[in-house]
N, C-alpha and C positions, 0 to 999 in steps of 0.2 A: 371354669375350664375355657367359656369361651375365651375369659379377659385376658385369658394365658395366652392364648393364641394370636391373639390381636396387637400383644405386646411382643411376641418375635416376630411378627411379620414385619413391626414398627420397625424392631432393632437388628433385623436384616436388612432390611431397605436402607436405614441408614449406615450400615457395615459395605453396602454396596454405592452408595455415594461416598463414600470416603476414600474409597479406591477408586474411582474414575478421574478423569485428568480436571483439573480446575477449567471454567467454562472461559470465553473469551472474552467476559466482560470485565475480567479481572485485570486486562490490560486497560493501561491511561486512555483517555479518548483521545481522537486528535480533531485540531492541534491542541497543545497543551502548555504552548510556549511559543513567544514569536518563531515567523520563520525570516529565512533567510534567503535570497536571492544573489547568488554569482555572478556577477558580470567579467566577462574576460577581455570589457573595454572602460577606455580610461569615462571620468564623469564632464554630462552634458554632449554627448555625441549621440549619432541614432538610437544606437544598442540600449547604451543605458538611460533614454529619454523613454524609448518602449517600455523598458522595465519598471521604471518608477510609473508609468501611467497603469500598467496593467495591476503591480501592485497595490495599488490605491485602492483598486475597485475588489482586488483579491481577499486583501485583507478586510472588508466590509461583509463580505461574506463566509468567511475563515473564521470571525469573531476571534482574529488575535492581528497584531501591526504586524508587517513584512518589509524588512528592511533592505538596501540595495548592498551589499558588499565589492568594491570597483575590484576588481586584481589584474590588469592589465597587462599584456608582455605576453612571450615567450609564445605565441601563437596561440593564445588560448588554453599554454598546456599548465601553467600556474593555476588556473581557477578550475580547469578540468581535476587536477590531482585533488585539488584541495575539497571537490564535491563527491571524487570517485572514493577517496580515504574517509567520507563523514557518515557518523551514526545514519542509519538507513533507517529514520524515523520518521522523513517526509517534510523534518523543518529545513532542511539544507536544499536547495535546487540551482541548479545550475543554467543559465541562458548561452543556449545551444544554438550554432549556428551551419550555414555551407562553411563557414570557417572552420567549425569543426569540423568536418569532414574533409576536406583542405588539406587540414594541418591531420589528419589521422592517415592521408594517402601521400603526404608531403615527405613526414618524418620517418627514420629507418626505426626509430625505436620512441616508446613513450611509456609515462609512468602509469597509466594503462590504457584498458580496451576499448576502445569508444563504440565497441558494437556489443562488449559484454558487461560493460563493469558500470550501464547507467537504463534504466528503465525510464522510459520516454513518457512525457507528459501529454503536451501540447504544441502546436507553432502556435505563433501569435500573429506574424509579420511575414508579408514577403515586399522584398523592393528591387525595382527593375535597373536593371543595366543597361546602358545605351552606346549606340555606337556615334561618334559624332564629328564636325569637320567645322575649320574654322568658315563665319561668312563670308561670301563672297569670293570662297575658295571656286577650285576646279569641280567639283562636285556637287550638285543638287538632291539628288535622290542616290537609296541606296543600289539601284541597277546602275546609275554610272560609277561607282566607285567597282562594282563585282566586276563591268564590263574592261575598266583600264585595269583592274590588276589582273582579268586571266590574259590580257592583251600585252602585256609589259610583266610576264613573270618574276619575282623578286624585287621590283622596284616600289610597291605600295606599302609605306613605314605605318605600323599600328601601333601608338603609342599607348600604354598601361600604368598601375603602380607597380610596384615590387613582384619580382618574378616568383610564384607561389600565391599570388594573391588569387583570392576567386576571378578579380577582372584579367588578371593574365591570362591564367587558365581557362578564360571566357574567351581571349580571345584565338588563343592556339586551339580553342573546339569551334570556336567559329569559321577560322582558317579551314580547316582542315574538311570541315562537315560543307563548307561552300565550292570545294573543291579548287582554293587558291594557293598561288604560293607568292606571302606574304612576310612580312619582315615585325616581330613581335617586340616591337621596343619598352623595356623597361624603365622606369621613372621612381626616384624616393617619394611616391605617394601623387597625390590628386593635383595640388596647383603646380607641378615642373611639368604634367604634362599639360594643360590649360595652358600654361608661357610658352610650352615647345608649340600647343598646336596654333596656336594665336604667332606665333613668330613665322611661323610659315616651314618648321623645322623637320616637321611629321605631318601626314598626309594626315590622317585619323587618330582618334583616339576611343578606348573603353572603358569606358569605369560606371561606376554605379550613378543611376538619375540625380537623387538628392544633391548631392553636390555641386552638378553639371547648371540645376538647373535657374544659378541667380546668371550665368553666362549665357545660356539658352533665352531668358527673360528679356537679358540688356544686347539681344541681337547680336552678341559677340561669336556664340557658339551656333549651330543650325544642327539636328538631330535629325538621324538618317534613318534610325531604325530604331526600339527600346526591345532586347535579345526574350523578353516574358513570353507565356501563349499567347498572350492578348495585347491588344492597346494600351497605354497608360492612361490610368484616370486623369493624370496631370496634362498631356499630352493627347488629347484625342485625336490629333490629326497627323499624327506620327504612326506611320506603319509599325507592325512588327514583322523583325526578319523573316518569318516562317511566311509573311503575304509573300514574299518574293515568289516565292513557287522551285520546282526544280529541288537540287537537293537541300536547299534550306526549308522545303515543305514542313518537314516534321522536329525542326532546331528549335529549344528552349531552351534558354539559359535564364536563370534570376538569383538570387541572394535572398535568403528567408532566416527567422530567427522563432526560436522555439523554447520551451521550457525539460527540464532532465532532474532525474534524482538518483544516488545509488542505486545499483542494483538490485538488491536486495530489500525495499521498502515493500512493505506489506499491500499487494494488487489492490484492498480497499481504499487503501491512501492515494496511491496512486491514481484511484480513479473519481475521488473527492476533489484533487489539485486539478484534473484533468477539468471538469466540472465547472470550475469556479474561473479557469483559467477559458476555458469556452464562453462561460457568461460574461466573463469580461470584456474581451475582445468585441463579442458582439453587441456591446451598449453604443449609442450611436454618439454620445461623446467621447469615447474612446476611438471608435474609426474613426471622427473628426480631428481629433489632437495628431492619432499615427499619420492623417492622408495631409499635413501639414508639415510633417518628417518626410515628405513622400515615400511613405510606408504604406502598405494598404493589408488590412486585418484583416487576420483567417487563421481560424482555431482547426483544428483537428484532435483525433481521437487517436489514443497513446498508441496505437496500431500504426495507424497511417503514417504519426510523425516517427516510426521506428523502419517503416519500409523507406520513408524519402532517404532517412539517414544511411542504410546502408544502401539504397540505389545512389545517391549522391560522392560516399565513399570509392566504389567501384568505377561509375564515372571520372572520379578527377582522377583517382589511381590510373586508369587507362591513358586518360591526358597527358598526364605527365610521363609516361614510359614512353607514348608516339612523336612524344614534342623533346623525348631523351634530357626534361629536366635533371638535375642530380639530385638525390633524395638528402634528405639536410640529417 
């Protein structure tokens, strides 16, 4: 009688496992297949120089290769669609930038939600923007360039790339947050403004460090301010805007680059990429290879790079409706 008994308990118990839901180990581990890395810049420029270092180090710890995918164009909205539409399994990520958010407050419409349709990894990078004047121009420091243009309203030309670009939009928040009224000249990209400012064409110009800085080196170019909170590691004796005081007190502006996956990828995943994409970052030949990009590494936690994102969005969105860009 007992053995009776001992044998339905057995064959309930397993009546009652049979019905409960399969446990989660039934799912594939990850990874379980290379991954894949988006770049929404062309190959061998900052973007995608960050990305193949950090993947290097990603994939040693990921115990599978991570390869770079370039998609280049259309503001980033090519490689956005193409990470926003991919299996939400954690191999597909996307390299996110203020471009993206840019181009999310730039355009009237896109093929999706850059605040709902990607769960946030990591940043990797952030790189400084600088304000700067040819040498031996009229300017030395950045108090006399604020002092001639509140004195000469509308006559201070600020030369940038492309109108939408973060340095544009850097520079119509700089205008505005300094309380000038300046003239935001556009340029097809980096060396017509370095010709224009070198020609004596445009008072200043803005655009991102890295580039500025073989001009800077060969005493062509003289850098008035770098827009970060802080100093540049390249640069230590270059202010930043915010020392001015007054109402550039509390002005930061910079360009940073980060990592993204569908939305939908399971919170664990997302928080193993996060992980490995932190430990990367912070190897010390990793910050050495990025601070030679003049790039300077800084990982975050999938929170934090989800708040910069959509503070960033609402920032240039407001930019651009004060400065009456027309939305593309």
């Amino acid at each position: 009688m007992q053995d009776k008994r001992r044998f339905m308990a057995a064959a309930a118990a397993l009546g009652l496992a049979g019905a409960l839901p399969r446990p989660a180990f039934a799912q594939a581990a990850f990874p379980n297949k290379p991954l894949k890395i988006v770049v929404p810049n062309a190959a061998g420029g900052a973007a995608d120089l960050t990305a193949r270092t950090v993947a290097e180090k990603m994939a040693k710890g990921l115990g599978q290769s991570v390869i770079i995918d370039n998609r280049p164009g259309a503001g980033g909205v090519v490689a956005g669609e193409l990470v926003a539409k991919a299996e939400p399994d954690g191999h597909t990520l996307l390299l996110v930038s203020s471009g993206t958010a840019v181009s999310a407050a730039l355009f009237k419409t896109l093929p999706f939600d850059t605040l709902k349709d990607f769960a946030w990894v990591s940043t990797l990078a952030t790189f400084d923007l600088a304000i700067v004047v040819a040498e031996g121009g009229r300017f030395k420091t950045l108090a006399e360039l604020l002092a001639y243009a509140r004195a000469n309203p509308g006559k201070l030309n600020i030369g940038t790339p492309n109108v939408g670009t973060t340095q544009n939009l850097a520079a119509e928040l700089f205008k505005s947050s300094a309380g000038i009224d300046a003239q935001v000249v556009p340029f097809n990209g980096t060396p017509p403004v370095i010709t224009a400012l070198r020609g004596g064409q445009i008072d200043a110009g803005l655009d991102i460090l890295g580039p500025l800085m073989p001009q800077i080196a060969s005493k062509a170019l003289r850098p008035l301010a770098v827009l970060g909170d802080k100093r540049a590691p390249q640069l230590p004796d270059v202010p930043a805007a915010r020392e001015a005081g007054g109402p550039l007190a509390s002005f930061k502006a910079s360009s940073w680059n980060g990592l993204a996956v569908p939305a939908k990828t399971p919170p664990d995943v997302v928080a193993r990429l996060a992980r490995e994409a932190q430990a990367a970052v912070a190897q010390a030949d990793v910050r050495k290879r990025l601070l030679e990009l003049n790039l300077v590494a800084q990982g975050s936690t999938p929170q934090q790079l989800g708040g910069l994102m959509a503070s960033e969005v609402k920032r240039w969105s407001d930019v651009i409706a004060r400065a009456k860009i027309p939305r593309q």
